[in-house]
Structures are given as C-alpha cells and as structure tokens.
N, C-alpha and C positions, 0 to 999 in steps of 0.2 A: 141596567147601568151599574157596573160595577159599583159599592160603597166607597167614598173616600175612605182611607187612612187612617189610623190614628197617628199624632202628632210624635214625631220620631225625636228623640231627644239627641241634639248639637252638643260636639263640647265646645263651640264659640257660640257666642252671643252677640248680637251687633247691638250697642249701647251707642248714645247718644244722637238720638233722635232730630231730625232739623239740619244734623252738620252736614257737612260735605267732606267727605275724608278723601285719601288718595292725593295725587300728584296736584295741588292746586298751588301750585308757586307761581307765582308770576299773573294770575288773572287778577281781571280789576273787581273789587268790588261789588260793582253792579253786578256781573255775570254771576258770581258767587251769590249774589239774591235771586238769581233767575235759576241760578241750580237749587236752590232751597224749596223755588215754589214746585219743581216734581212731587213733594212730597205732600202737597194738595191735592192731588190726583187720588182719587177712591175709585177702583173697580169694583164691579158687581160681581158675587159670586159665579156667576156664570161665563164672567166674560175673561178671555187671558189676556189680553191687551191693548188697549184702548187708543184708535188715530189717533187722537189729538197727541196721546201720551208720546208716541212713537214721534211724530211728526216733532212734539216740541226737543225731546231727544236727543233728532236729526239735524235741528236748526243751532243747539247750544255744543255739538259736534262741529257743525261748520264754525261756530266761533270760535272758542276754544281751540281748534283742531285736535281733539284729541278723543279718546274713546268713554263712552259715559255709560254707566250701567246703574241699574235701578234694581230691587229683592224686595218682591210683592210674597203678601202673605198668602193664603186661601181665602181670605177673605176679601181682598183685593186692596189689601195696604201695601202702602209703600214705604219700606221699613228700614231702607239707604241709598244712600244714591255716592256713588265713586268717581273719581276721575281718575282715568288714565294718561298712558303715552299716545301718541299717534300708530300705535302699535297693538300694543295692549291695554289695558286696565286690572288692575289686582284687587282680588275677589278678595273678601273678607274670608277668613279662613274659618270654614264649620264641618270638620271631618267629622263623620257619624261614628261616633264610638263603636267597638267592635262589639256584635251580636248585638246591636243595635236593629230594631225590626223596621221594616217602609223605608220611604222616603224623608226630606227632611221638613215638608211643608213649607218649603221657601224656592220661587221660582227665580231665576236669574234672567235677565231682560240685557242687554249691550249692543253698543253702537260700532261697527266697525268704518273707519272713514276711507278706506279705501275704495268701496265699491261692492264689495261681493261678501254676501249673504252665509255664504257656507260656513261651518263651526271650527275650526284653529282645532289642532291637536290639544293643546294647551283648555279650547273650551269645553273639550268630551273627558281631557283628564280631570277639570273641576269637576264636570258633572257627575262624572264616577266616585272622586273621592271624596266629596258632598255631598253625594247621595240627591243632588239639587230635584224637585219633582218635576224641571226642567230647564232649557239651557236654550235662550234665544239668542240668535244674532241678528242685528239688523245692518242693510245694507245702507250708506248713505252717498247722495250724489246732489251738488250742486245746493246744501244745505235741505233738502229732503229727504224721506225714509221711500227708498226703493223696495225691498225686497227684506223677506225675513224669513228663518230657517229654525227650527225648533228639532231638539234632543233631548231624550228620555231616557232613562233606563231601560236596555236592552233584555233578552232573551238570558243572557246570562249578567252577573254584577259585576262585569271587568268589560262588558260592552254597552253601544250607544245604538237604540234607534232613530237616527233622523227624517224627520219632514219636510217638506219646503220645495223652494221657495216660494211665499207667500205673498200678493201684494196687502200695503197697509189697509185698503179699504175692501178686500179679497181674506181675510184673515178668516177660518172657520171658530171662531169662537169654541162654540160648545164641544167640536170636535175635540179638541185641541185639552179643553178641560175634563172630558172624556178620559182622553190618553193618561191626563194625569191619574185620574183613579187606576187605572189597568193598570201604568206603570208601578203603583202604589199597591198595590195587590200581589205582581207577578212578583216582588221586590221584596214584598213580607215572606211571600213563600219561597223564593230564594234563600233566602234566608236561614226560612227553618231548616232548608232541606239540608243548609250546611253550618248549622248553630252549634255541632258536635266538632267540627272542626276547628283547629287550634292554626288559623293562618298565622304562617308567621309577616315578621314586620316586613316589609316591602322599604328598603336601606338604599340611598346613595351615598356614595364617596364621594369624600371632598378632599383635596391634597393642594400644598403651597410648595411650591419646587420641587416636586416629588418626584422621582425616580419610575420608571414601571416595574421595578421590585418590590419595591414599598409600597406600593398600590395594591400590587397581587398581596401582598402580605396581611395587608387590612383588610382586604376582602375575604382573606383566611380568618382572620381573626372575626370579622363578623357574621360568616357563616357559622364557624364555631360558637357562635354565640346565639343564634338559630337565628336569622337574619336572612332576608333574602335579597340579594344585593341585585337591584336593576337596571345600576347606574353609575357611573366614575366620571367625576369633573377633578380638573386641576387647575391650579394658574400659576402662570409666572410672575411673581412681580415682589416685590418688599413686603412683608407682614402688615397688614393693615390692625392696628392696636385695639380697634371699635369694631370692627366687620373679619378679619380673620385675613378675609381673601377681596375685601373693595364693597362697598356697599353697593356698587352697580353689579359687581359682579353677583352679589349674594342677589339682589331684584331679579338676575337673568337666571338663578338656579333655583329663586321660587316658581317660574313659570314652566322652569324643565320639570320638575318636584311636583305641578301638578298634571303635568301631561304626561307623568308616568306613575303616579297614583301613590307616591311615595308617602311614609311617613316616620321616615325616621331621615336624617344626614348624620354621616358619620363623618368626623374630620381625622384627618390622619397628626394634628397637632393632642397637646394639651392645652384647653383653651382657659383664658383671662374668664371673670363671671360675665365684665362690662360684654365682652364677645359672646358667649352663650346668651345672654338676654338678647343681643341686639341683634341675634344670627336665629334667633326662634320666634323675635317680631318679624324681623323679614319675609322669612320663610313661612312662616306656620304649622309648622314642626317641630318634635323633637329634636334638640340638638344633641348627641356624645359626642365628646371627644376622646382620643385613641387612650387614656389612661382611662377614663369611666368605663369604655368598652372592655380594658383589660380586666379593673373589678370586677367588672361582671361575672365575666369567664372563671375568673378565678373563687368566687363567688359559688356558682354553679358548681366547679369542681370538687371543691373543698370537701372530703368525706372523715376526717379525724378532726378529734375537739380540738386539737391543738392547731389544722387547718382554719377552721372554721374562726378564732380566735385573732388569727394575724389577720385575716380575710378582713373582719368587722372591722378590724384595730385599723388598716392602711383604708378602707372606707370613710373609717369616720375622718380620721387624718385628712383625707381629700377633702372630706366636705364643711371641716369648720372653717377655713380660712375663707370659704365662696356662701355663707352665712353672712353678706353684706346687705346693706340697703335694706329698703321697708316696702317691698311688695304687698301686692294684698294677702300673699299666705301669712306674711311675716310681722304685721305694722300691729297686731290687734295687741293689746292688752293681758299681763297675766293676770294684772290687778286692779282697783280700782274703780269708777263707774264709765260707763261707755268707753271714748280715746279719750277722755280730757284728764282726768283723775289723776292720782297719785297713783303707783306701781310699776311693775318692772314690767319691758316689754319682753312680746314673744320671745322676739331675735335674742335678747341676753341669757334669758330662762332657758332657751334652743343651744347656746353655746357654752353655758356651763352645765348640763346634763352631759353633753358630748364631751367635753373636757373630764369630767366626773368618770365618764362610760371607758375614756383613752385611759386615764390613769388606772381605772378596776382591768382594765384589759392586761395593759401594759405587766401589772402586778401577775395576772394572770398564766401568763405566758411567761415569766420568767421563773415560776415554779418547776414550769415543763422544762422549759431549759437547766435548771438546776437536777430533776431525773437524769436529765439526757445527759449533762455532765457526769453522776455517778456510775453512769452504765459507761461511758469513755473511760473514765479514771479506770474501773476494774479492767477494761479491755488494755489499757495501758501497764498495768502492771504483769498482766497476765503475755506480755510480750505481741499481743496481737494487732497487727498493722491491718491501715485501713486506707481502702483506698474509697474517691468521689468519683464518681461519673458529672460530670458538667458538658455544659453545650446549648446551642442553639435549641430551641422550641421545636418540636419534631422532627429531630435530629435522629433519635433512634433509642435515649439513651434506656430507656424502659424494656425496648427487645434486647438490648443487648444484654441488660443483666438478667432477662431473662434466659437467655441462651446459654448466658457464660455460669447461671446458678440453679438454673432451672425453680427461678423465685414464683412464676405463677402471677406477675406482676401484671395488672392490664395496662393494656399498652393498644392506642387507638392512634390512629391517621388523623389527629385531631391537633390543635395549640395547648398547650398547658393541659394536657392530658392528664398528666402526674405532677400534683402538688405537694403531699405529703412527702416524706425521705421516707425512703423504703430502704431498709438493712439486711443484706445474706451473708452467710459464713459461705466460706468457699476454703479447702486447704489446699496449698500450692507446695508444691516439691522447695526443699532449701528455705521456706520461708515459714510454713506451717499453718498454724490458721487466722483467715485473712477476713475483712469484711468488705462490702462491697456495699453503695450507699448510692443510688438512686436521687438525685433533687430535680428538684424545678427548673424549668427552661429559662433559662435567657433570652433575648428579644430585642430588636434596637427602640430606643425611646423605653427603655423598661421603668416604669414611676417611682421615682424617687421614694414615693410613701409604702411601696412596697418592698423595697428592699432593706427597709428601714420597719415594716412590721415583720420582715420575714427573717430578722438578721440573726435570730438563735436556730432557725434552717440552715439558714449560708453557714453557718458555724461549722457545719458539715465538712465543709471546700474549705477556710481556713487550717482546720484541727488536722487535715487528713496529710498523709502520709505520701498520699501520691494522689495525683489527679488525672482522669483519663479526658482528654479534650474530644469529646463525639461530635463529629462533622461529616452533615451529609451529604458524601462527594459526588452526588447526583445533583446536584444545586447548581444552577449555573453564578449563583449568587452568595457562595461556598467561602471565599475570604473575606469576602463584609460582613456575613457571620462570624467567624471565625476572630476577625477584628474584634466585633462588637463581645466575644465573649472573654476577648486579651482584654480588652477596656474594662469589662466589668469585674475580671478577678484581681486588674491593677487596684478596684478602687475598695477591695475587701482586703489588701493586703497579700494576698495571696501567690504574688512573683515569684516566692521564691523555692514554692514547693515542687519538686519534679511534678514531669508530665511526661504522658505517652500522647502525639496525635494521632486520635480512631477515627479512620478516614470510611464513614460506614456505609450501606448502600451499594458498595461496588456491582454487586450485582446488577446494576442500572447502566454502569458504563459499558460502551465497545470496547476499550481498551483500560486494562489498568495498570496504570504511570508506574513508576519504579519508586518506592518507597523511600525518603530519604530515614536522616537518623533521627531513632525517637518515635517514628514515622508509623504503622500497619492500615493495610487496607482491608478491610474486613465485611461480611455482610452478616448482619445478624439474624435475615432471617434465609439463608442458604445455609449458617455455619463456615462460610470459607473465611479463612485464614486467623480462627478463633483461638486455635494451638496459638499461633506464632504469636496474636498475642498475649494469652497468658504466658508463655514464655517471656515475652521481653516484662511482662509484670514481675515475672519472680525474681528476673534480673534485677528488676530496678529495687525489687524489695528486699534481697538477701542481703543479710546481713554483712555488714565489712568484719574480717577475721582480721586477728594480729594472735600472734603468738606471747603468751601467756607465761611466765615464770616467777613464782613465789612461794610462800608458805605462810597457811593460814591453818588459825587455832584449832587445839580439838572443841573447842566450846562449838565452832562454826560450823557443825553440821548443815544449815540450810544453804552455805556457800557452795562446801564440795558438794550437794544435791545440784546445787547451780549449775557448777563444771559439769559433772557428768552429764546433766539435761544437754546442754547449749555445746560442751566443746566437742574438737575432733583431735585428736592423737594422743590422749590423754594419759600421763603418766602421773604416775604420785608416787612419794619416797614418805614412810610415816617415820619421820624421827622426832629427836627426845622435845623438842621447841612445838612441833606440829607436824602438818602436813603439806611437804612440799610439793606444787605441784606446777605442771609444763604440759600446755596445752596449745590450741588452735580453739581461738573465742572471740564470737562477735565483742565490737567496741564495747559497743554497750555494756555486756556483761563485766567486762575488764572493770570497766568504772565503776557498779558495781561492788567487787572484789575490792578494788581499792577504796571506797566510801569510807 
C-alpha cells in the first residue's frame, strides 16, 4: 500500500471552526444547530465516510433544500461544513500553490438534491484546482443518501478519475482510502516531472458592455503578459459599485473559474479597491483589472532607466490611492506593543514611503527629461526637424521606422512592445537632416497614471514637427483606433501639429482604397509605397521660401554664412553700408536675418 502523503501546503485556510458558512439566509436556528452537530462526527483513519454521516447529510438537504458539504482531514475530522444553492454549494477556496508537491490532505464530501450521484464539471474543476485528495458527491432522494460517486486525481494533473456509484452501506471503505494514497503519490510525481515548468496563469475575461473587440483586445493584452486565457464572460447591465458585474453574477463565474481551473480573472474595467476585495472574496481568485494588467506589461517591457523609472512612478501612483482599510496585511503596527499601543500604523508608514518613493521618482525623471531637452534645443538650432510616429499598440510603428531608417529597432507581434522612444536620423531631399522618434502605443482605456508618469515621453509627440498617425488598415476595428489615438493627442495638446495618416499593413488587404489627402497606404514590412511616403514627409517638411532683400553688416559674417547655407538664387551687391543681398530663403531664416 502505497504511503500517504506528506501534508501539501494550501494558500486558504478554513478558520473558524463550529460555523457554518455559505448560503444560510433564511434558515431557522434550530437547523443551523443541527448543521453545527456534523461537526461531531470523527472518522477513523481508515474509514472515508461514515452512514450515519452521509445519511444525516441527506436529511438536513431534504430540509434545508439545498446542497451541504463537509472537509474531513486524514484523520477523519471534520474541519467545515457549507451551505449551498439547490444547485450548488461553494467550496472554500484552497488552490495549491504552484510546485506545490501531492494533494491537499483535505477530502471534500457534498450533497446533491437532485438525485444523481455523478460529479458536476464545476466538482472535478474544484478537484483539480484544489488539488482536493478527493471529491465526493452524494445522491439524495426523499431525504435519504442514495448513491455516492468519488474523484481523484487523475493520470495527468488537469484530469479526474472517477468511481461510483456507491451505495451508503455498500461504500468500500479502505478501497477508497487506498486510492487516496495512489492518487497522492502519482500527484507528487507529477509533479516533479513538471516542477521545471513555468505554467503559466490559466486567465478568464471579465467584460461589462463590452464590444467583441475589446474582449479580443484584452485577451491580447493578457497573452502578452504570459496569461493563458481559458475563458471570456461579459454582462449587460449598469456597473455594479460593490461587485463590478452583480454579485450573482460574480457567485455564477466563481463556479465557471472552478470548472475550468482558473486562477486569475481579468476585468476589462479599472476597478474601485471596495470591487477588487469583494470580486477575490467571491471568486477565490486573483483579481486585475485592465490598468494593473497594462502595468504589468509595461513593467516587463521597460528596458532603459528612464523606462523603468515612469514604469515604478505610474505603479506606485496606482497603488497608493487603493492603500485603504485595515486588512490583515495592513492593520499590524509600526510601533508600539502588540495592536493596542502607541505608534503609527502599517497603512500610514506604507503610504508615506510610496509618497517619499513618487516624489524621488518624480525628481528623477525630470532630470532625464531636462538631457532630452538639451539634445532638442541643439537639434533646433541646428535646423533639424523631427518628426513622431504615434498610433495604436501594434500598429506597426516600430517596423516602419525600421524600414524607413534601417534603425534595427525590435519590433514583435506583441502590445506595448516599444516603450522606450527610439531616435534615427534620416536625410530627406529639400528638408536635410530629419529625426524620426519611435513612442509608445496607445490603447483604449489607456491609465490615466501612465500618461501622467510618461508625460516627458509624450513630449516627444507634443515638441515634434510633424506627426505620422500609424494605423493598421488590416483591423477591422481600424477607426476606434484611430478615434482613440485623435482623443488622446487632443488631450496632450497636440491638434495642431501636422500629420500624415500611415494607413500600414496594406499588404493584408484584397484591395487598396484610394488614398484620400494627407492620406498613404503603406506596408512596412513588403516596402510598398515607402517612397511616397517619405515624399509626402519632405513636403510637409520643406521649408516655406519668400524672397529675401536687404543689407546686412560686414561685422555679420555668420548671417551671409546663413544665406549661402539655407537660400536659392542668391545674389549679393558688397557696397560702402554692407552687403546687399536678394535671395529665396525659408521663413524661418528671414526672421532670423531680421532679429
């Protein structure tokens, strides 16, 4: 006989002993003493579960009507007992932390009032993602236990073997506790055999009026953030302030969440803290919502100090305002003896280090921004114009300046790929030398706290000279892009700087549209219609010419240097005053001349 186990460590813990937790609204009293005394019941090591147990069970099912379940140790305690719906009952939540070795040493025992014994999707998803050392259901009929059905840990750790059905005076006892060693054995070696593997999180979506764009978009977003998406809920209905999406609604996507072994939900809002607390008691799960996940990303991406700087900065920014309430991480003491004492708590000492950490940041980064100012200022004098690439989050804008400068920039199939601004020189006919400036994706819902840590990036797209809108016109979802990227240069101020729309991916369509003005369709990774537009770039950047007539000092030799650089037809008369001269020169220079 195989050895039991050793005792697998839960990250839940079922505390408080005696109660009765779950759905008990509405029952009287008395029964809620009748539900207390389950937990007088002591099995024998040997035995998995005991008539009487089962029978009494069956009879406080028939009252109640609803479903009751009981988590007996190895020892044969009984260590909670639940009340459900006439449907279900909700499991105490005890995911087995990852590389966590066996089972959990906690069997689960439940009543179904329907009639039939068999295991609910929902009871093999607990048992998988619990790791439970087994999963009984019992059948009940006419306030009796009919029939009972047991599952284990299967052949592999994303499958279930089941037994059954049993009658309650028909039960193989020691068979049965048997199985639990094997399953406990085959489960450690399982285990090992994939303890070098780095699963990832196993993600459902969660969406509140949501679009099927915006859904594929999140599920982009949480792939990208190595997420393995199993699952996509939405609902229709008015924001719920406490629950996100209905507190019934969130009870019916804990029981999806365990029947498909999830442990992450991803919401496609940015959530209140009161909703993340009340959406990860529900559930049992981690909660993010669609800004935490963008941190994330952005987080991961971040490969320059100066990256890595706004990343922490829009981080902390998120998380000091959700620094509320006195949880158990939060309520202990900096100072003082035990809780009772004089001193400061956690939570205060927790929100001025982060305030402390925002201001050193804040200082931080506006150093780098003062470089990045001096290096603009000489590019400004030096006459050289700049243009920004802007656009939607994998939009393209990384190949195309790849293409258009052969920068050598990576550039992935991925969201927020390129965080840092990436700078090339490029020299264009009539315009001379130009730079070209790589930023960060835009996004719908993009977090306030990041564009507000990232606002000496954006600086980029204000400062610039011209801006190339990259949209990729393979998208069926190509103008609410496109929207979302007008919306977000309106609120940088940035209206009124020209633009080129780079309508990029062509290569993807059957046919492509007829370019309106301002307009090129391009692909950046074929090269078609790259000319045309750096063409229409140098248009938009050549200089306005006016013709030129004056006479400037002989002291002014760096002037006529000027003229001769910058004009065309240039004539000069050196008489007794100075030097007259009559030229074709951009504005600029005129002004200049006249300073």
């Amino acid at each position: 006989m195989p050895r039991c186990g050793q005792k697998a460590f839960v990250s839940g813990i079922i505390n408080n002993m005696n109660e009765i937790h779950g759905n008990t609204a509405g029952l009287r009293s008395r029964t809620v003493e009748e539900l207390k005394g389950l937990y007088e019941f002591k099995l024998s090591p040997q035995e998995f579960a005991s008539e009487d147990m089962l029978f009494e069970m069956a009879r406080l099912t028939e009252v109640t009507g609803k479903e009751i379940s009981v988590f007996l140790s190895r020892g044969g305690r009984v260590l909670d007992v639940s009340v459900g719906t006439d449907k279900s009952v909700k499991l105490p939540y005890m995911r087995v932390r990852r590389g966590s070795a066996g089972v959990s040493g906690i069997r689960a025992i439940h009543t179904h009032p329907g009639g039939s014994p068999m295991l609910s999707n929902v009871d093999i998803g607990s048992l998988i993602s619990s790791r439970f050392d087994a999963m009984a259901a019992v059948s009940v009929k006419d306030g009796k236990a009919a029939a009972m059905c047991v599952g284990f840990i299967g052949e592999t750790l994303d499958q279930a073997k089941v037994t059954g059905p049993f009658r309650p005076g028909r039960i193989p006892q020691q068979a049965l506790m048997y199985e639990i060693a094997a399953a406990t054995e085959r489960t450690q070696n399982l285990v090992r055999m994939h303890e070098t593997e780095d699963a990832p999180e196993r993600a459902v979506l969660v969406g509140l009026n949501a679009l099927q764009q915006s859904m594929e978009e999140l599920a982009r977003l949480a792939e990208t953030a190595g997420a393995e998406v199993v699952g996509s809920v939405t609902q229709n209905r008015d924001r719920d302030r406490a629950y996100y999406i209905g507190k019934g609604k969130a009870q019916e996507l804990s029981l999806q969440m365990s029947a498909l072994d999830a442990d992450i939900a991803i919401m496609n809002d940015e959530l209140s803290p009161l909703e993340t607390r009340n959406l990860e008691e529900t559930l049992g799960v981690k909660v993010v919502d669609r800004t935490m996940l963008i941190l994330d990303i952005f987080a991961a991406h971040a490969r320059t100090r100066e990256g890595r700087l706004q990343v922490e900065l829009a981080q902390l920014q998120y998380t000091l305002p959700r620094l509320a309430g006195e949880g158990v991480s939060l309520s202990r003491l900096g100072g003082g003896i035990g809780t009772r004492g004089p001193g400061e708590k956690k939570i205060e000492i927790d929100r001025r280090r982060i305030r402390r950490r925002i201001f050193e940041l804040q200082q931080e980064i506006d150093k780098v921004a003062e470089q990045r100012e001096l290096r603009r200022t000489a590019r400004r004098e030096n006459d050289v114009k700049e243009v920004a690439l802007v656009g939607y989050t994998n939009a393209g804008k990384s190949s195309l300046l790849n293409a258009l400068t052969n920068a050598g920039v990576r550039a992935e199939d991925k969201l927020f790929a390129t965080l840092d601004p990436v700078t090339r020189r490029v020299v264009l006919p009539d315009v001379g030398e130009t730079v070209f400036t790589d930023t960060v994706g835009f996004i719908e819902k993009l977090p306030h706290d990041l564009v507000s840590a990232f606002r000496s990036t954006l600086e980029e797209v204000t400062r610039a000279d011209l801006l190339l809108l990259v949209t990729d016109a393979s998208s069926p979802n190509a103008e609410g892009q496109m929207e979302v990227v007008r919306e977000l240069l309106s609120s940088l101020h940035a209206n009124e700087t020209p633009k080129i729309l780079v309508m990029n991916k062509a290569d993807r369509l059957a046919q492509v549209p007829a370019a309106g003005q301002d307009t090129v369709y391009i692909s950046a990774k074929t090269g078609e219609g790259l000319r045309t537009l750096l063409s229409l770039v140098a248009e938009k950047l050549a200089p306005q010419l006016m013709t030129y007539c004056g006479t400037l000092g002989y002291d002014r030799g760096d002037l006529l240097a000027l003229v001769n650089r910058d004009g065309k037809d240039v004539a000069m008369d050196y008489r007794p005053d100075g030097v007259h001269v009559e030229a074709t020169l951009p504005v600029e220079t005129i002004k200049k001349l006249k300073s």
